[in-house]
N, C-alpha and C positions, 0 to 999 in steps of 0.2 A: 581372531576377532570375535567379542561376545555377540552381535550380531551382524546382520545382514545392514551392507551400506541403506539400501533401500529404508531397512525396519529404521535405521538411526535417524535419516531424514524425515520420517513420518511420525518420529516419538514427540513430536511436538502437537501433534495430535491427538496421540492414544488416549490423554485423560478424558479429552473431548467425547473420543468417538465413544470409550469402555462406559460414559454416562448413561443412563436407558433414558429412550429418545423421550419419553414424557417430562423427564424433568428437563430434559432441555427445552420442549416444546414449553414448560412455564414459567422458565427464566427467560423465553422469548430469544435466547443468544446474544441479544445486545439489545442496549433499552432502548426504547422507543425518543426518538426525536419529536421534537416540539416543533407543529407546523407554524410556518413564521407568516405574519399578520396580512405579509406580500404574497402570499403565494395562493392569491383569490382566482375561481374561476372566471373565465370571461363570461359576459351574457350570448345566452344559445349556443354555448359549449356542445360538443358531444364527447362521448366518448371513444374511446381510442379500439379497435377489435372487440366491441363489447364488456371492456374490461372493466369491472368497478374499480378497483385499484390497481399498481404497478407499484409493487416492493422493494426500495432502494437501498442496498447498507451502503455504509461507509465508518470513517473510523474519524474519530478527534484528532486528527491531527493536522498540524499544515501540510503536508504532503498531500493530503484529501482536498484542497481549497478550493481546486474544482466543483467537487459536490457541495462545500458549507457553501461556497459562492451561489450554487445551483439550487439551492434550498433558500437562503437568505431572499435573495432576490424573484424567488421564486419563477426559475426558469425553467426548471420539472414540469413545475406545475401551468402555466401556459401550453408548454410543448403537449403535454396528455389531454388537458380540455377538460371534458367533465368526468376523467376517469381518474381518481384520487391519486395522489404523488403521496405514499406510505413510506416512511424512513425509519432504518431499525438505525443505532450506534455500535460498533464494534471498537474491543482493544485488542484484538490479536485475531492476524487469521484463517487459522484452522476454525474457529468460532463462526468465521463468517462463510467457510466451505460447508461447515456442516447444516448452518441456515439456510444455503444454497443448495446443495443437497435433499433438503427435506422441505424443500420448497415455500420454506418460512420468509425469502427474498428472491427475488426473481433476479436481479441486476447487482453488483455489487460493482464498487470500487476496493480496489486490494494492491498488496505487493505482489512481486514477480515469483517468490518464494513458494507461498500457501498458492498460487496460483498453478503453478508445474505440479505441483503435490500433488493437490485436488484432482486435476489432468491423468496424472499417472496412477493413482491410486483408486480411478475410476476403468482403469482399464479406456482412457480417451471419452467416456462417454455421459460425464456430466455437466461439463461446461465447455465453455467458447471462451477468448480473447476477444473483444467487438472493438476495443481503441484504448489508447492511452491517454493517461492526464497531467503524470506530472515526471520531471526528471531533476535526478541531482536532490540534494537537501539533507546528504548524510556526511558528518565529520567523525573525527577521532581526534577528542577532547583528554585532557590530560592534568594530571594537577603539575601547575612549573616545576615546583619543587623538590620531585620526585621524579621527573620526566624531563629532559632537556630537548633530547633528539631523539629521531623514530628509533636509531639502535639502542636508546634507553629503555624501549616498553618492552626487552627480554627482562623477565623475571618479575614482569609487575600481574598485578589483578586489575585487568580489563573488563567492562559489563558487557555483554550484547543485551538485546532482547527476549530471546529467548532460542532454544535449541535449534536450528536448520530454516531460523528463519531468516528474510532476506539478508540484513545484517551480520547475524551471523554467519552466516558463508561469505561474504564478504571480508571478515577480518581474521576468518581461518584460510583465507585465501591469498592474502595479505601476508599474514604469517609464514603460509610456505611460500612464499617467493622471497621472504628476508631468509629463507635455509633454515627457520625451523621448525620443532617440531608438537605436535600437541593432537593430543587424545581427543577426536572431532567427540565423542559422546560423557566424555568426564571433563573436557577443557582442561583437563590438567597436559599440564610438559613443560615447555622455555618459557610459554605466556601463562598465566591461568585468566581462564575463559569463563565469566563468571554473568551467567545468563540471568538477569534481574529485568523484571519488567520496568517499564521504561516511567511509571508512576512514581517507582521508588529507588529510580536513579538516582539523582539529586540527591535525596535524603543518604545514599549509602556513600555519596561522592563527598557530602559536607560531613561522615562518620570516621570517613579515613580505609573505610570498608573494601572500597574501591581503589585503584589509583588512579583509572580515567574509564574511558567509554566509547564505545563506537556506536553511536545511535543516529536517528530521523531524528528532521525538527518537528516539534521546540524543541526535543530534550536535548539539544547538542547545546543549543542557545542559553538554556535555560543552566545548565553545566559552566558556562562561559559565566554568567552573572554572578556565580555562585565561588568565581574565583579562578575557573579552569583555561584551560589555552588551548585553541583550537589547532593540533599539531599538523592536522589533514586530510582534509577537503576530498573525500573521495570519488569528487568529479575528476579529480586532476589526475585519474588513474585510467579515464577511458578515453578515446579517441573524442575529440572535438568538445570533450567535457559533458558527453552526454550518456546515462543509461538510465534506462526504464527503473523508476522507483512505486508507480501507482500505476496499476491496469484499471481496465471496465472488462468485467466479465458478466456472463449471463447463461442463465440455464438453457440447455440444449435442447428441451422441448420450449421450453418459453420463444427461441427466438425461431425456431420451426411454427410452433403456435401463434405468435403474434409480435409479425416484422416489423408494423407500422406500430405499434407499441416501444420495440426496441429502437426502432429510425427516430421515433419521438425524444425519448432519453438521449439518446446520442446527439441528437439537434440541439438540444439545452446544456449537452457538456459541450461542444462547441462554442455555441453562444457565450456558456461560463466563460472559456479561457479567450477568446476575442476581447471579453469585454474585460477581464480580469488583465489582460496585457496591454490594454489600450490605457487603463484606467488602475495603474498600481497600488497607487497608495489609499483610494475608494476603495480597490481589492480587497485593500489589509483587511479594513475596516470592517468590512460586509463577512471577511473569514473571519475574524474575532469575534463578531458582535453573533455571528451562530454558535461559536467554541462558548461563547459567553451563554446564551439561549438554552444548548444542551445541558453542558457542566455547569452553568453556575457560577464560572469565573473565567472572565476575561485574560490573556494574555499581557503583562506591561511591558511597557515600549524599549524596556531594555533587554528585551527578549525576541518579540516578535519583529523587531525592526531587523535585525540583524538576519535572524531566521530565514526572514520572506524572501531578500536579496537573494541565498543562496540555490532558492527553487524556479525552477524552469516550470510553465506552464506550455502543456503541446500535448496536442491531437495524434502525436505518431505514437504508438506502443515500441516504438524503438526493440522491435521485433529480433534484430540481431544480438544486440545486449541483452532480451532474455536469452535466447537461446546461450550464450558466452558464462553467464549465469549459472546457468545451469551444468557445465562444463566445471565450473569454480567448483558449485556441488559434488560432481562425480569426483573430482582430483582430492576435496577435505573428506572424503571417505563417508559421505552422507546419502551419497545417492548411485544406482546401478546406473549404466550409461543409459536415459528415455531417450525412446523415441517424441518427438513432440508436433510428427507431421499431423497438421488438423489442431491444433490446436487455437489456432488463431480461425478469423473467419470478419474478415477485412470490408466485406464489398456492402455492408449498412453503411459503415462509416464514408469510405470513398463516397458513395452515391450522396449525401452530404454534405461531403467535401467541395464535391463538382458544383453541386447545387450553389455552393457559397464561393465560387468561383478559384475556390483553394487549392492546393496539389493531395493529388491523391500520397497514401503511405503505405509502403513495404511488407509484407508479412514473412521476407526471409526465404520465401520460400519454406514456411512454415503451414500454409491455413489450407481450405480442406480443399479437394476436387481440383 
């Protein structure tokens, strides 16, 4: 084996990390979010542990809808008061471990993936799991043509996202359960595994570059508009149709240093997905119309319609299915077996829960003490 399982799931990092921290500290890691016109303070705010601000990533995507929702409508920013609701944007991330790392975000929304990473590659000591936000909203998309049935995608070129991340161990995971077999760090063997950011999916799927893709939405949707056929739905591979696709994590002296800081952000990602579930199709709306505000361009409705259906919005971090995840990891040759006791750290959340008369959620037997 050229390396160590571990070094292969972390190589989606390494360009990250091998940067010298200055130049990342002035590409900021993810650009800055545009505070939305809603997210005014109340009169006679204060502030939250003395904090001037509270640093939030999250990524463009629907899977995030929680936070655009939480931004848009400015539920952040109520729950903190007069302590500023600061947002960086992430497209991948190891980008947003290492701005959590260096304390460029205090709070992040992320996948299950970079989040074990971060965990393990800290030796347990940089971040926390404090709740989930969103499940389900990943397919494997296909050109008809070229793809009829799932035993047609031997010998084709698949995208993922990128090297050992959520997705990808998902459909090396996929792969060996159909019996075969492929190189988890070159993607070559019976599939080829052909890791493209998910910007320039689309464009390699409309070149022929590709033959499908196993991606988050939009880009599954956005695939489908473009001609593609949704082969399958990789809810339909876990029990009750549910695994953890978006966590909330947060730095470990942040939530040591300032709880009611962290009980604040977790109050407004509640609130988010309450009201985002109560009120779907305003949902959509209020997650485009941020996607729109960041990027510059709205999602059209033969994309995001389809898309949004397929996303669960929920408070549990579906704690078990990380952990299962992570398993898929160790079996595609990407990762040593972790330990991942401590990594979650449940009892902000729950206490919010209670407060809102909801059922507390599970940590697996995973979270600290």
């Amino acid at each position: 084996m050229p390396a160590t399982r571990s070094a292969l799931f972390r190589r989606g990092t390494a360009a990250v990390i091998a940067l010298p921290l200055l130049t990342l500290a002035a590409c900021g890691y993810g650009s800055q979010a545009t505070d939305n016109e809603t997210a005014k303070v109340a009169a006679g705010a204060k502030k939250i542990d003395g904090l001037d601000s509270v640093k939030i990533g999250y990524f463009g995507n629907l899977t995030h809808a929680t936070a655009l929702v939480g931004v848009q409508k400015g539920y952040f920013q109520k729950q903190l008061g007069a302590t500023k609701a600061a947002y960086q944007i992430f497209n991948a991330g190891p980008s947003e471990i290492e701005a959590l790392n260096s304390s460029s975000i205090d709070i992040g929304f992320i996948g299950p993936s970079p989040a074990i990473n971060g965990y393990i590659k800290s030796g347990g000591k940089n971040l926390r799991i404090i709740g989930g936000a969103a499940s389900g909203g990943v397919k494997l998309v296909v050109n008809p043509d070229k793809i009829k049935s799932l035993k047609d995608v031997k010998g084709k070129k698949i995208a993922t996202p990128q090297l050992g991340n959520t997705q990808d161990v998902a459909f090396l995971n996929w792969i060996a359960e159909q019996g075969w077999k492929v190189d988890a760090e070159s993607g070559k063997g019976d599939v080829s595994v052909v890791r493209t950011d998910n910007k320039v999916t689309p464009d390699a799927y409309k070149s022929g570059s590709i033959d499908g893709a196993w991606v988050p939405e939009p880009t599954a949707s956005k695939l489908v508009a473009e001609g593609g056929k949704v082969l399958l739905d990789e809810a339909d591979l876990w029990p009750d149709k549910k695994f953890v696709i978006t966590n909330i994590i947060v730095r470990q002296a942040f939530l040591k240093e300032h709880p009611k800081a962290v009980e604040a952000v977790l109050k407004a990602s509640v609130e988010a997905n309450k009201w985002i579930n109560a009120n779907p199709d305003a949902a959509k709306a209020s997650a485009n119309k941020q996607l729109e505000t960041d990027s510059g361009k709205a999602l059209p409705a033969a994309v995001i319609d389809p898309a949004w259906k397929s996303i669960q919005f929920i408070d549990d971090p579906l704690a078990s299915t990380l952990n299962t995840e992570a398993q898929h990891a160790v079996k595609a040759g990407l990762l040593e077996k972790p330990d991942l006791k401590g990594i979650y750290d449940l009892k902000p959340l729950n206490k919010v829960l209670e407060a809102e008369g909801e059922s507390t959620v599970s940590d697996a037997g995973l979270g600290v003490g």
